[in-house]
FIDOLO-354715 format. One record per residue (C-alpha): residue number from 1; residue in three letters; chain; y negated, x, z negated. Coordinates in Angstrom, 1 decimal. Layout:
REM FIDOLO-354715
pos; code; unit; Y; X; Z
NUM; ALA; A; Y; X; Z
...
//
This chain:
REM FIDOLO-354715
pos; code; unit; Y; X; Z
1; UNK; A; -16.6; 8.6; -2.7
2; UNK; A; -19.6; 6.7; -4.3
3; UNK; A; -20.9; 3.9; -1.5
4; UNK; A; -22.4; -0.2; -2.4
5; UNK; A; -19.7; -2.2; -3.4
6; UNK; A; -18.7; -5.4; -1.8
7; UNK; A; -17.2; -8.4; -3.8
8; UNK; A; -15.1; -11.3; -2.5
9; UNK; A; -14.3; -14.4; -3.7
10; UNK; A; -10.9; -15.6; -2.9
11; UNK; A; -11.0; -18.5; -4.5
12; UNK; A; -11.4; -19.8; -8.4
13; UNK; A; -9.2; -16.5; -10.1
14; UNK; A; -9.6; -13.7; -7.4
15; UNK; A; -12.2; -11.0; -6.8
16; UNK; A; -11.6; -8.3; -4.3
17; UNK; A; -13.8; -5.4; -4.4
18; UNK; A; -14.5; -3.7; -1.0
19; UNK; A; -15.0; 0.2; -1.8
20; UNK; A; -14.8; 1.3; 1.7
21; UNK; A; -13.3; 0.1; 5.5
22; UNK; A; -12.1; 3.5; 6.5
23; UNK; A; -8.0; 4.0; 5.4
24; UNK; A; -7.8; 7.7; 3.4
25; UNK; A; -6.8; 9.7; 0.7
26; UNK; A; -9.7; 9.9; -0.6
27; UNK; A; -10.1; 5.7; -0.3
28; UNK; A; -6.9; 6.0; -1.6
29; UNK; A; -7.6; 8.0; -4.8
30; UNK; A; -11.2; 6.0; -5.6
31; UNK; A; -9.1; 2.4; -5.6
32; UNK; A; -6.9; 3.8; -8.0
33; UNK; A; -9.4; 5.1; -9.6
34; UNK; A; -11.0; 1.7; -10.0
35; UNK; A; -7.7; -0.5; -10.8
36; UNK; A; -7.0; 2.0; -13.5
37; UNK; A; -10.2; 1.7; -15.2
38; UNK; A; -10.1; -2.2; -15.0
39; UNK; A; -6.4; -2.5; -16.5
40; UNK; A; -7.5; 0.1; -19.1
41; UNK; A; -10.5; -2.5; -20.1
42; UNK; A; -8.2; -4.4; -21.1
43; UNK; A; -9.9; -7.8; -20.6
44; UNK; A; -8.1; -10.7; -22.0
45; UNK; A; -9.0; -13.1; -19.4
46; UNK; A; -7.4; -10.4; -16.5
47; UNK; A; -4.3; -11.4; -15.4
48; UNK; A; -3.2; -8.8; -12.5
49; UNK; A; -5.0; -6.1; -10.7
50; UNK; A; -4.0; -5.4; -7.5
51; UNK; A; -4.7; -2.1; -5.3
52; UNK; A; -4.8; -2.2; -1.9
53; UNK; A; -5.7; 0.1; 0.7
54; UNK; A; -9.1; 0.2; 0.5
55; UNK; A; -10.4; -2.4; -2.4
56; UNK; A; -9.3; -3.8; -5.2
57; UNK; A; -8.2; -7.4; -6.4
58; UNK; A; -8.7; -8.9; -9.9
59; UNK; A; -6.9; -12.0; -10.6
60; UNK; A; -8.8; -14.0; -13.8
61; UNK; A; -8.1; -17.1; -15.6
62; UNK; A; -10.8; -19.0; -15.1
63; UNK; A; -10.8; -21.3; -18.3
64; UNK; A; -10.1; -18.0; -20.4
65; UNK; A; -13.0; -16.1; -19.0
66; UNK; A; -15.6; -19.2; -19.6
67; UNK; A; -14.2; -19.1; -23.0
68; UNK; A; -15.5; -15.5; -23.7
69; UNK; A; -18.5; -15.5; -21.1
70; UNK; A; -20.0; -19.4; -20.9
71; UNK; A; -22.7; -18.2; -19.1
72; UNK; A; -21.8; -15.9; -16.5
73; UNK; A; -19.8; -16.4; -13.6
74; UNK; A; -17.0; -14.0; -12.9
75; UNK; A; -19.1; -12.2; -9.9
76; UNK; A; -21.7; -10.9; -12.3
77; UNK; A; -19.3; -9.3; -14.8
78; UNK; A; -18.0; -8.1; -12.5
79; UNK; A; -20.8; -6.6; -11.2
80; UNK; A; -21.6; -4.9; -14.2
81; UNK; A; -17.9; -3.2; -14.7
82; UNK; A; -18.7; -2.0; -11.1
83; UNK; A; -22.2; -0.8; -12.9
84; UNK; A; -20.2; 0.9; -15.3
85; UNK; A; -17.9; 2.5; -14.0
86; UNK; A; -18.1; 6.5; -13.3
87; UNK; A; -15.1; 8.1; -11.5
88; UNK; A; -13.5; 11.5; -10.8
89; UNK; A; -10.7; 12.3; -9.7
90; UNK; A; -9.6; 14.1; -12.2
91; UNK; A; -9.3; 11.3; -14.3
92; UNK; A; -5.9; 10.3; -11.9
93; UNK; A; -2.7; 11.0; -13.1
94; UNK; A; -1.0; 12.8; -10.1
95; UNK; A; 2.4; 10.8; -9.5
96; UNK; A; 5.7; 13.1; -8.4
97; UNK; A; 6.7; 13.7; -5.4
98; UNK; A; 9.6; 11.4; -4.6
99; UNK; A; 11.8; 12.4; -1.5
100; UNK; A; 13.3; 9.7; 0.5
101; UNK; A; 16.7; 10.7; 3.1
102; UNK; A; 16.5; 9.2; 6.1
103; UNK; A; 19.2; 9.0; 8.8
104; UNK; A; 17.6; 8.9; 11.9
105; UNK; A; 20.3; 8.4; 14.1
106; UNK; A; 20.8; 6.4; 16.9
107; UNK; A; 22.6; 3.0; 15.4
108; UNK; A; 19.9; 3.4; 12.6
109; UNK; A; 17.0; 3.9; 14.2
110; UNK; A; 16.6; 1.3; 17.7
111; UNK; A; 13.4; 2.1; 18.8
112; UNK; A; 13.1; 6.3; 18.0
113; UNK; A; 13.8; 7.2; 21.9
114; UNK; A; 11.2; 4.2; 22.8
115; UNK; A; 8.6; 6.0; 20.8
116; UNK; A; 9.3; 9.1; 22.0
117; UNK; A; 9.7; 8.4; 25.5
118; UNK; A; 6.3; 6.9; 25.3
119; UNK; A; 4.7; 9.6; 23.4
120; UNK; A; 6.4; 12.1; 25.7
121; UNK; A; 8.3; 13.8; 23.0
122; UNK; A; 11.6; 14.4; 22.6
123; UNK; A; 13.3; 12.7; 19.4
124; UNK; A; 14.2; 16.0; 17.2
125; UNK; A; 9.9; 15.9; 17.6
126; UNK; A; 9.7; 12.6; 16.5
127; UNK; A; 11.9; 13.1; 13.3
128; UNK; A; 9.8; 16.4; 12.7
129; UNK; A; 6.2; 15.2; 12.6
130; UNK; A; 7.8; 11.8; 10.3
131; UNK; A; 9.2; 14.6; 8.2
132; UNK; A; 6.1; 17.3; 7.6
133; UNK; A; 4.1; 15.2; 6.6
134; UNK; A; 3.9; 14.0; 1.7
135; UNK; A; 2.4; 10.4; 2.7
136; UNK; A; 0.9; 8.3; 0.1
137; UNK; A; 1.7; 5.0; -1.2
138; UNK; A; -1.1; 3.1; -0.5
139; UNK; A; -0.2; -0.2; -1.4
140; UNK; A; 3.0; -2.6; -1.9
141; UNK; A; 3.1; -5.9; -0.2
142; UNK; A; 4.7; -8.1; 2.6
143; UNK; A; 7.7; -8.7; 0.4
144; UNK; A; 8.9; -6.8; -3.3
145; UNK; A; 9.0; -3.3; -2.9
146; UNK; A; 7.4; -2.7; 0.5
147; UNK; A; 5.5; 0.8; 0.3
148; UNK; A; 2.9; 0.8; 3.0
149; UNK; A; 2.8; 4.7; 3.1
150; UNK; A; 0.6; 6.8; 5.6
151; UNK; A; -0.8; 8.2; 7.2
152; UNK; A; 1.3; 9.3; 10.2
153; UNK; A; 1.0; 12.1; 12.5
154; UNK; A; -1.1; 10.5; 15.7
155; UNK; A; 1.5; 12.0; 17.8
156; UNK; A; 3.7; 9.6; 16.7
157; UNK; A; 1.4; 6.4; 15.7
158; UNK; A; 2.6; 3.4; 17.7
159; UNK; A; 1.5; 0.0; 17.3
160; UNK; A; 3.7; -3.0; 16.1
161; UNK; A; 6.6; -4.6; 18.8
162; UNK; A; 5.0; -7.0; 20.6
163; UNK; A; 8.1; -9.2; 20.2
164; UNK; A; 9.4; -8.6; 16.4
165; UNK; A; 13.0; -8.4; 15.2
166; UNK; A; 14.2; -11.9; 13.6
167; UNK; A; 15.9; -9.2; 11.4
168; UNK; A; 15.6; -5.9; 10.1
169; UNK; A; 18.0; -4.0; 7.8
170; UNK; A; 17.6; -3.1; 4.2
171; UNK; A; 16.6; 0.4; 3.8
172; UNK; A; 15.3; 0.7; 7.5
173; UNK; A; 12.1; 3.1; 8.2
174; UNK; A; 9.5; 1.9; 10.5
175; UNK; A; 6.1; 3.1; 12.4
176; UNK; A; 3.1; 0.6; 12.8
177; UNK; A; -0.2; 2.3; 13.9
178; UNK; A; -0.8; 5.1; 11.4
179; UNK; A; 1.3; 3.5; 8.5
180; UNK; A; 4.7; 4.4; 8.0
181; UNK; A; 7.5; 1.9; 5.8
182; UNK; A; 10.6; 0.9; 4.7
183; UNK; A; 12.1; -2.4; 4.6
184; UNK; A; 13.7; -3.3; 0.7
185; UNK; A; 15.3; -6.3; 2.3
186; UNK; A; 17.2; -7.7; 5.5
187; UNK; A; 13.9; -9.5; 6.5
188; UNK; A; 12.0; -10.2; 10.0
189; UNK; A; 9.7; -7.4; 10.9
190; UNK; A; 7.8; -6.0; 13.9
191; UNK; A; 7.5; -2.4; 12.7
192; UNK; A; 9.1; 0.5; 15.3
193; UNK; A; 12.4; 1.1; 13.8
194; UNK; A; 13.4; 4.9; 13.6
195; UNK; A; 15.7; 5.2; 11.0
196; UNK; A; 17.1; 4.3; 8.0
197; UNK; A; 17.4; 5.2; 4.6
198; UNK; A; 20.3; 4.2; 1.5
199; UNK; A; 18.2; 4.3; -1.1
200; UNK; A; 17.4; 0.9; -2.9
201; UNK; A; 13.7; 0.4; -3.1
202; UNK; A; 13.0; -2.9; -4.9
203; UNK; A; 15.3; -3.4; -7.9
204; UNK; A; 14.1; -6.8; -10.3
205; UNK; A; 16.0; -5.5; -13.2
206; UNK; A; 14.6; -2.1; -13.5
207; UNK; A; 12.0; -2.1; -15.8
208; UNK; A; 9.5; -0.5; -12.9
209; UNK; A; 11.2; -2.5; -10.0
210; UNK; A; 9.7; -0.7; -7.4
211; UNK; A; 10.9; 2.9; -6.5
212; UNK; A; 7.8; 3.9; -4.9
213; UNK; A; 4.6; 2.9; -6.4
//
């Protein structure tokens, strides 16, 4: 995908670069794409690129970058990284597989016959389509660890509670429109619970925390 670019200011230290406002793989792969070649830059003043689902967010420090550009400000160099950069997608390195078991029975999974009820499917369906489908990790975020994966079957996309949990257990799996995600912590949350998984997915003193990334 090669479209204009958009850049946000979020503040003094962070850009975020708008590639695209449609959630995809292939948004998916071009953000990559982009974060990859800005870490591999390797510009001093760059303290954390961030991916997201469909842009890209560099945090600076601001005294350090006037430092090395006095007269610029950070929108125009950034501009012309955006200038300069050419992608492919060959140029990604394709990350493994990782498969995840998930009990989806009953005490794990409070809102699975909910779904399906409402979808007019029976559960075993419900656990099918969440299984067929390799989802990507688009993002982390909400709280350490947190893989907002997608993109789920539309037979099964359901939008968030309207009243949400005051807590949800470690390890659960949840639905929330066309993402699909599991919780790393006991933590509030208004995703559709259908199962559960014992797997740890945020761990601080690994030296990559996060299992899925």
């Amino acid at each position: 995908m090669r479209q204009p670019l958009q850049i946000y200011t979020c503040g003094e230290s962070v850009l975020t670069i708008q590639l695209t406002d449609i959630i995809s793989p292939e948004a998916h792969r071009a953000v990559m794409a982009l974060a990859t070649y800005l870490h591999d830059e390797a510009f001093p003043f760059v303290q954390d690129i961030i991916p997201a689902y469909t842009g890209v967010s560099v945090v600076i420090d601001p005294i350090a970058f006037l430092q090395q550009y006095p007269d610029q400000i950070p929108e125009q160099w950034l501009q012309v990284q955006l200038h300069n950069w050419q992608w492919s997608a060959e140029q990604l390195v394709e990350h493994p597989i990782k498969k995840i078991p998930v009990c989806y029975a009953a005490d794990f999974a409070p809102d699975i016959t909910a779904l399906a009820t409402a979808k007019n499917l029976s559960v075993d369906d419900v656990i099918t389509l969440h299984t067929s489908t390799v989802y990507h990790v688009y993002m982390i975020g909400f709280m350490p660890g947190f893989p907002y994966m997608g993109n789920v079957a539309e037979a099964i996309q359901m939008p968030r509670l309207s009243v949400p949990r005051t807590k949800v257990a470690a390890g659960s799996v949840g639905i929330a429109g066309q993402q699909t995600g599991i919780y790393p912590q006991d933590s509030p949350g208004g995703w559709n619970i259908i199962g559960r998984t014992p797997y740890r997915l945020f761990d601080a003193g690994q030296e990559q925390p996060c299992l899925l990334h």
